[in-house]
N, C-alpha and C positions, 0 to 999 in steps of 0.2 A: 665879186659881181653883185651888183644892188638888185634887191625883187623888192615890187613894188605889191601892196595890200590892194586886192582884187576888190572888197567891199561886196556890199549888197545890192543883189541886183532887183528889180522890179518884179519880176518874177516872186523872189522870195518872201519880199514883202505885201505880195499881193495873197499868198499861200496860207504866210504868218496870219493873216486880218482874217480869214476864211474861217481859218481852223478857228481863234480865238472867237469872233461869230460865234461860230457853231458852241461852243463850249460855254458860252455867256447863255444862248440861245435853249441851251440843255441846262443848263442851273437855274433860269428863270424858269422856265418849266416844272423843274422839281419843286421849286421853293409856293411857284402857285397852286402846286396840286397839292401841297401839303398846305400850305394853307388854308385852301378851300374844304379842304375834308376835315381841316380843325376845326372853319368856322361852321361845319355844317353838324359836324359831334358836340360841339358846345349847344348849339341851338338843341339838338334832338336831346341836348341833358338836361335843357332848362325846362324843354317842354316836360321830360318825366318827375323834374321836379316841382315845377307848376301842379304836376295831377296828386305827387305824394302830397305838398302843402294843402291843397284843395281837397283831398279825403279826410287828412288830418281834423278839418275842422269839422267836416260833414261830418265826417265817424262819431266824433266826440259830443259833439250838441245831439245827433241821429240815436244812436244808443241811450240817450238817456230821457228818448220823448216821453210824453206821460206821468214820469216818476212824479209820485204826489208826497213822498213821505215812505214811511215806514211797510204799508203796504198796498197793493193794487187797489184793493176797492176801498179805499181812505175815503169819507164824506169830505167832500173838498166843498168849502162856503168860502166867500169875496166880499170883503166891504170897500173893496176899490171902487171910485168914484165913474162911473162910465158912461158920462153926460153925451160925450163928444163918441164921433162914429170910429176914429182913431182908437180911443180908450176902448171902447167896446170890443171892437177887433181883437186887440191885442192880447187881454185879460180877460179872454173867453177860455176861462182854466176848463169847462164841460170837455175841450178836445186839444188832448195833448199835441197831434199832429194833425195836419193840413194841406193838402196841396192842391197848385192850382195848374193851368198850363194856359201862356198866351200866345196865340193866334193872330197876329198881326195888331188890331185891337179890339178881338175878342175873348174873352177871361172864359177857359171852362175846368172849373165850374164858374159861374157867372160871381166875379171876385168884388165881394166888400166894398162899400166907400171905403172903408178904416184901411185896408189893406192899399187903395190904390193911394191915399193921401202919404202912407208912410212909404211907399218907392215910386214916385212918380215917374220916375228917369229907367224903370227898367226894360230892356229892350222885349221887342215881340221874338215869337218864335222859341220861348225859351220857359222852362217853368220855376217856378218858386215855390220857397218851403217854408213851413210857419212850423216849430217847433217851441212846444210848450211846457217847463219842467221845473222842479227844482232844484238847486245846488246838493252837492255832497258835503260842504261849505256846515256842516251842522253845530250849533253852539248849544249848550246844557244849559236850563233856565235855573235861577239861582231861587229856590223856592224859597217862602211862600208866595205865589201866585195873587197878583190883588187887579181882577179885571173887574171893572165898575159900569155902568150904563150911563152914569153921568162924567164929566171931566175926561180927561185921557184916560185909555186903559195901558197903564205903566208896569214895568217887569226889567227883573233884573237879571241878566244871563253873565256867562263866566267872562273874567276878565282876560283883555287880549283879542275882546269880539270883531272881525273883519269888517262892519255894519257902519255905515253912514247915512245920514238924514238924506232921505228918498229915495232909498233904498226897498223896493218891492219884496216885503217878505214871507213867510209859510212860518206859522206855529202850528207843529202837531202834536199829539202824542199818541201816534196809530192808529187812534178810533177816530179822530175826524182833526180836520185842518182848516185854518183859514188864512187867507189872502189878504194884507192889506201894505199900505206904504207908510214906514216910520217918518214920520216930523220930527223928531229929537232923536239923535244918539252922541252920547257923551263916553266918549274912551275912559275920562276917569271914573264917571262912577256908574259906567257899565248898564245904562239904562236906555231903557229903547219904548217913546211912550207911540202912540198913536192918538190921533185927532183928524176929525172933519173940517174937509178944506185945509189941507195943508199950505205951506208957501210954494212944496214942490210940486209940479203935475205928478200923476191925476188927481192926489188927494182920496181921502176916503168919505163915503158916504153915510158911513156907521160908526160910532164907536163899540161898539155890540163884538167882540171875538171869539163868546161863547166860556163854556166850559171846560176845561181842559186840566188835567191831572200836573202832579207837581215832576214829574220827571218828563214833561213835555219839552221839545227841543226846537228851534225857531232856524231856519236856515235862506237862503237868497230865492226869488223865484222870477224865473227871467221867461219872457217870449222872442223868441227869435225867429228873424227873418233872412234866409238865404235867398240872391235872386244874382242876374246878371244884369250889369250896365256898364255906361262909358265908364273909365277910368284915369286917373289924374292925366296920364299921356293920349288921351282921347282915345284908347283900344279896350274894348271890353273887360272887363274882370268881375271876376266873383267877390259879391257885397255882402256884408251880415249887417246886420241891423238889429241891436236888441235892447228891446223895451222903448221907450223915446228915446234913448240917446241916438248922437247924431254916428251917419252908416259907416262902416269900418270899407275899406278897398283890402280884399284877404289876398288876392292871386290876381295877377296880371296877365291875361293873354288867354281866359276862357270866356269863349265866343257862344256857346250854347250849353244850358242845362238841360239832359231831359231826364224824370222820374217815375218808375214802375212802381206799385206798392203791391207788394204781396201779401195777400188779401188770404183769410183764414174763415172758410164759409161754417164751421164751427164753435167759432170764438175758445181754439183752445192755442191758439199760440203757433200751427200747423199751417203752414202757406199753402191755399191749394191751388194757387193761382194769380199770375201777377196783371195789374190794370192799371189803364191812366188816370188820373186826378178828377176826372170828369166821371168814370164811369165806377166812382167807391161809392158805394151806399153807405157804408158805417164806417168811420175814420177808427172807432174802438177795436175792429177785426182786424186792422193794419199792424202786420210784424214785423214787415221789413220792408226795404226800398234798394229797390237795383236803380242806380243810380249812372248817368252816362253823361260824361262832360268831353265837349267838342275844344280842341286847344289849339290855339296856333303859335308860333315864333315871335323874335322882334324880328327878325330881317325879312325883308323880301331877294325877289330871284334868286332863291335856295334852291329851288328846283327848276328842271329844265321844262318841263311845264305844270300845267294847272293841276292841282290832285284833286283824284274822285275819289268820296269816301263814301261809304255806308255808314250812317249817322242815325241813330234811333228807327234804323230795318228802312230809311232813305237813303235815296242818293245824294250825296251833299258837293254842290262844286264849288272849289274854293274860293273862285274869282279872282285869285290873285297868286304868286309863286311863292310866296309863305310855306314854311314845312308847316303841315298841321298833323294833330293825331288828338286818338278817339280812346280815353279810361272809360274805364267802367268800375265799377265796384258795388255788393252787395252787403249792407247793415243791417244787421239783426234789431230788433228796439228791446230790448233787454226785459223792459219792462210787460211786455205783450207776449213774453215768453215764458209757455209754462210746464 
């Protein structure tokens, strides 16, 4: 007796497509909620690496505002050229730290021509640092010592010197220091002369360097400017800027800086109280800075809506579904520390 194959009926094939639905319907599911919480742990790792980079430099330049040499109250002298409102700005060594805070665009404290010509582009609402110091960067001068009043005052330090022609630098030897920028340095034969009117800006206005002992030590001496602005992808980042050269882009995706400086009403190194940029009376009392940087993502609609933050003791609203988050951090200035 022949039997004939029953097949599939409509039924079971409507069952089959159901279930397999559902089971496609439940793996896309899983595969976008893992992904969505990838993409959202990757953004929140970049932000906290944005804040480590972003301390990284603050710390480093922030600890070492001040340092003149060998020790705190070094007589610190400048034959840097300071014709221009820029140059004056910058190589005002009187004050190793600085800050300002801007206000839409109002500057408090009421900020420099020098200061606004060298960051033109940096956004309001946000404050800037002027940190002014010397290198650790130290070379040994190779004595005898021959500084003259007429022609360049030329000297010869160890071989292997880091130094290039216009290169802003410090000779001290503990009892007093001075400022100016090399016109000549020659790797081989380890000479570093100075002259008025250099080829390089700012040039010096003296050749005059003073008197200085033969174990005097000559090292780099940089002013730097930390501040915020657009960034090559048009989103904010944290800028340095030191001495004329042209502005570095450090951190991408910090949208606000703000700066407390803890203020020492004794001048012993002792915070007794932290203030804004506007309200220091003596930049020399300043020993440390609590520092607060506002940071956002690259993505948007990261979050299901707008985040509200407390931003320097405000309320800060996003305006946009960006993950954002608030570091803080507090540096000691090493040198104001006693």
């Amino acid at each position: 007796m022949k039997t004939h194959q029953s097949g599939i009926g409509i039924v079971e094939i409507m069952i089959s497509l159901a279930v397999g639905a559902l089971l496609i319907a439940g793996l896309t599911q899983v595969f976008t909620g893992s992904r969505a919480a990838y993409v959202l742990q990757e953004d929140l790792s970049r932000l906290q690496e944005s804040g480590r980079f972003a301390f990284h430099f603050l710390s480093r330049e922030g600890r070492m505002a001040g340092y003149f040499g060998c020790r705190r109250d070094v007589t610190l002298n400048s034959v840097i050229n300071d014709s221009n409102a820029a140059n004056a700005f910058l190589y005002n060594f009187n004050n190793g730290l600085q800050g300002y805070r801007r206000e839409g665009n109002t500057w408090r404290p009421a900020a420099p021509a020098g200061l606004q010509a060298l960051i033109p582009d940096a956004l309001p609402d946000s404050d800037v640092i002027v940190i002014r110091s010397s290198g650790t960067d130290t070379v040994s001068i190779d004595p005898p010592l021959h500084l003259t009043s007429s022609g360049a005052a030329n000297f010869r330090v160890q071989s292997g010197h880091p130094f290039v022609t216009g290169d802003i630098l410090m000779l001290s030897d503990c009892a007093q220091a001075t400022v100016f920028q090399t016109t000549s340095a020659n790797a081989n034969s380890v000479a570093i002369g100075t002259n008025s009117g250099g080829n390089t800006a700012p040039g010096n206005s003296s050749r005059v360097l003073g008197i200085f002992s033969d174990d005097a030590v000559v090292s780099r001496f940089t002013a730097t400017v930390f501040y915020v602005a657009p960034g090559a992808n048009r989103r904010p980042a944290l800028f340095r800027r030191i001495n004329n050269d042209p502005p570095e882009e450090l951190v991408e995706g910090v949208e606000r800086m703000r700066v407390l400086y803890g203020v020492s009403a004794t001048d012993q190194g002792q915070v007794n109280r932290y203030e804004q940029a506007q309200d220091v009376n003596n930049w020399a009392n300043v020993s440390s800075m609590r520092i607060s940087l506002l940071l956002s993502g690259n993505r948007d609609n990261m979050t299901d809506e707008e985040q509200v933050l407390v931003f320097d003791g405000e309320r800060f609203d996003a305006g946009n579904r960006r993950l954002h988050h608030v570091v803080t951090s507090t540096i000691a200035l090493r040198n104001r520390i006693r």
